[in-house]
C-alpha positions in Angstrom: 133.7 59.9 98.1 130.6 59.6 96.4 128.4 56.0 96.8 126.8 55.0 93.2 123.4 55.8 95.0 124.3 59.6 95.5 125.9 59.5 91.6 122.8 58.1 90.2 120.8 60.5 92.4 122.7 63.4 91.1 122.3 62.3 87.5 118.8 61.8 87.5 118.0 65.0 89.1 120.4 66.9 86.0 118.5 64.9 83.6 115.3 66.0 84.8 116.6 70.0 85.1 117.5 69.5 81.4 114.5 68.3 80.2 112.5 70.9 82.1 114.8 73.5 80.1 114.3 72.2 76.7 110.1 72.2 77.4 108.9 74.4 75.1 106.4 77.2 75.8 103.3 77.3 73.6 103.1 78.6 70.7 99.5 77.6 69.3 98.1 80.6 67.3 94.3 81.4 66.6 94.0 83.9 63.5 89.7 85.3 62.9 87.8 87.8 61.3 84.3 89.2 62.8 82.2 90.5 60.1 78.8 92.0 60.0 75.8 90.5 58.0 76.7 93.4 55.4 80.2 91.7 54.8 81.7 95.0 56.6 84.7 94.2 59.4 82.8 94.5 63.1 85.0 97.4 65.0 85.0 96.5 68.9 83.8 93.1 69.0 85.2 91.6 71.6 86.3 88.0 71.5 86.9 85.8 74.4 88.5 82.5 74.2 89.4 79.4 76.2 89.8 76.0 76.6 86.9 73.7 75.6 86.6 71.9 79.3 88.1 74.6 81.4 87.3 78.1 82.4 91.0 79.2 82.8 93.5 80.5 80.8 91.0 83.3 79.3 92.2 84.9 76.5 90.1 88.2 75.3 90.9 90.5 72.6 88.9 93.3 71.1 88.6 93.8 67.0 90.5 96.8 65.1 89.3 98.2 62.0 90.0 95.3 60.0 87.7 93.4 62.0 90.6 90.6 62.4 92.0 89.7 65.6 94.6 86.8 66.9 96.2 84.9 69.7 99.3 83.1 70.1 101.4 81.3 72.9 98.0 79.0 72.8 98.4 75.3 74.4 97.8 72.5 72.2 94.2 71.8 72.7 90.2 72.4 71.7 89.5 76.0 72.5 85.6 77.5 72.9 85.0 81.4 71.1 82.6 83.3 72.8 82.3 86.6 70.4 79.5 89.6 71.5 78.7 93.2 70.1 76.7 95.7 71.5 73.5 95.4 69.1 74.2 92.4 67.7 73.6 88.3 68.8 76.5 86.5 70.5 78.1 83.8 68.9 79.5 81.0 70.2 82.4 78.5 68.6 83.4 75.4 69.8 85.4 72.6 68.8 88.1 74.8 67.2 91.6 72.7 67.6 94.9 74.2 67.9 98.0 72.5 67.4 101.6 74.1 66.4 102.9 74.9 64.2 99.6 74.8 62.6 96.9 77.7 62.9 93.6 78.2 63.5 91.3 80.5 61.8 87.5 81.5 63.0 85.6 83.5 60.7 82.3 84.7 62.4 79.6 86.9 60.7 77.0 88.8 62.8 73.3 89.9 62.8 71.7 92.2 64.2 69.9 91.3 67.4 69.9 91.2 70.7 70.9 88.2 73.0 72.9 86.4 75.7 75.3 83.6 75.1 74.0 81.3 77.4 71.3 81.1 80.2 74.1 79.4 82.7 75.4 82.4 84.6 75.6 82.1 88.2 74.5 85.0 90.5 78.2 85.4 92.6 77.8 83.7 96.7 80.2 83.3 99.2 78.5 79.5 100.0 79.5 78.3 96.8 82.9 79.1 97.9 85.5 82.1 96.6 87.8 83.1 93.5 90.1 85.4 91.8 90.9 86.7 89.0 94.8 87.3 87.8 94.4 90.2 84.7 97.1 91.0 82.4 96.3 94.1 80.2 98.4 94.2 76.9 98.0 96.7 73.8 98.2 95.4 70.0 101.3 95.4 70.3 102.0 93.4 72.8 103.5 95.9 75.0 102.1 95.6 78.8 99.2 98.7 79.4 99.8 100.6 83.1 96.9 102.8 84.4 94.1 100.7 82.4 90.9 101.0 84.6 89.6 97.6 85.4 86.1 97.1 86.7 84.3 93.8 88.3 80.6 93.7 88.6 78.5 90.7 90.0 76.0 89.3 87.6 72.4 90.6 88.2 74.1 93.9 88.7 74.7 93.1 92.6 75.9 96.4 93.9 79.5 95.0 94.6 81.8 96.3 92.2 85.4 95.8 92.7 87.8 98.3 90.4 91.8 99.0 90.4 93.9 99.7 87.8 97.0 98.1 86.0 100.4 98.3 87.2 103.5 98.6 85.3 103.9 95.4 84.1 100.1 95.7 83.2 98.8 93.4 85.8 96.1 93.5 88.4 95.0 90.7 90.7 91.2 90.3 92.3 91.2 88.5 95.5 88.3 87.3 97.7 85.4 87.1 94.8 82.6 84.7 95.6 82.4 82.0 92.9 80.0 82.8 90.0 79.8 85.1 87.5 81.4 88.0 86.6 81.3 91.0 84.6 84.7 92.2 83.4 85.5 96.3 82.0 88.6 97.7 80.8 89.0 100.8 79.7 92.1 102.8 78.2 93.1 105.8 77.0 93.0 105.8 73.0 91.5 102.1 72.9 88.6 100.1 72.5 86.8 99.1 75.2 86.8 95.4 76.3 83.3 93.9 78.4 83.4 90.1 78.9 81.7 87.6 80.9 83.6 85.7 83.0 82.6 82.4 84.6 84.8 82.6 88.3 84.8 79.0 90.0 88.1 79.4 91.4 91.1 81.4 90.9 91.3 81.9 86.5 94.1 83.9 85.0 92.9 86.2 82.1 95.1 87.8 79.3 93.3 90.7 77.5 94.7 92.5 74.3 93.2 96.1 73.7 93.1 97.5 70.1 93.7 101.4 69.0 90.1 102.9 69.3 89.8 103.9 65.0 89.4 107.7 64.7 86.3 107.2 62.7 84.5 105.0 65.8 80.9 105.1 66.9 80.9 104.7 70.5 78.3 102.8 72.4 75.8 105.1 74.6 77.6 103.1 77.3 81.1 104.3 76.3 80.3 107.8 77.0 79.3 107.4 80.5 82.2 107.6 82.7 82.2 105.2 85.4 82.3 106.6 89.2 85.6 105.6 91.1 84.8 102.9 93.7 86.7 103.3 97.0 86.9 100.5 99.4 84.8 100.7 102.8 86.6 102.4 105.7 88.3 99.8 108.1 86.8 99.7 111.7 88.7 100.6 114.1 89.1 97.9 117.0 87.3 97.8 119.7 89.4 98.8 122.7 
């Protein structure tokens, strides 16, 4: 026979499975348009956004031919817009809140230029202590991408790349990476190619959208170089 302890026990631990049932998942959306200085849509900019105070979730997404692009399943919150194209000056956009059922929209024009987005990246170092980085690859359509090359370089161009590629479910997982700052490829077959900066001061969890590469694209002098495969070092044998 039950005591009333072990019956209120019971009910509040039902009460609190039912509540963390009926918790909603996010469903913030952010809706933009990149355009050049010549009111034209910018093909291949690549957008990366997350929270104002925080360096994780990441959400990056690259721009089609209309130039548009859009996230959703966002957390209610203020969000930061980092937005780069090769030959043009990055812009930054902060401040931009998101609350559902409400969405919001960033409209960013571009000029010509050449630039960095901010003078505060770190050169990667094991003293300041190690990250990772948890990648999900996704096409337009939200459908997970397998066998998307993924490529990690340390800022300053540190001769430490890490590569993989995407598994079924789209997913790859970076361990080990001394904190700092990153530089992040993905490549696909038929797509647009997505470069970001990451800032990695722990372990951050990044969700990239790729966008059909337009048959009428320009690739960058960059985009025609194919990258070499990088192998990992040989494992010592030990010592008998």
């Amino acid at each position: 026979m039950w005591s009333p302890q072990r019956a209120a026990l019971a009910i509040a631990c039902l009460t609190a499975s039912s509540l963390l049932a009926q918790t909603p998942s996010p469903s913030g959306q952010m809706r933009g348009v990149i355009m050049t200085a010549r009111r034209t849509p910018a093909v291949g900019a690549v957008v990366l956004v997350r929270p104002e105070d925080a360096p994780s979730p990441v959400r990056l997404g690259t721009t089609g031919a209309s130039g548009r692009f859009g996230f959703d399943g966002l957390a209610d919150g203020t969000y930061r817009a980092e937005v780069r194209r090769e030959g043009y000056l990055p812009v930054v956009k902060s401040g931009i809140a998101v609350k559902a059922p409400y969405r919001a929209v960033v409209e960013v024009t571009l000029v010509r230029g050449a630039g960095s987005v901010s003078a505060a990246e770190t050169v990667p170092d094991p003293g300041k202590g190690s990250g990772a980085v948890r990648l999900t690859v996704r096409t337009a359509a939200e459908t997970p991408l397998a066998e998307a090359r993924v490529r990690l370089v340390q800022a300053e161009g540190r001769e430490d790349p890490r590569a993989s590629v995407t598994d079924g479910s789209g997913q790859v997982s970076f361990e080990n990476l001394p904190a700092g700052t990153w530089r992040l490829e993905i490549l696909g077959a038929g797509l647009l190619p997505l470069r970001a900066t990451l800032d990695v001061p722990g372990e951050i969890a990044v969700d990239a959208t790729m966008s059909p590469q337009p048959a009428d694209y320009q690739p960058a002098p960059q985009d025609l170089i194919v990258p070499e495969e990088v192998t990992p070092p040989p494992t010592p044998a030990p010592h008998p």
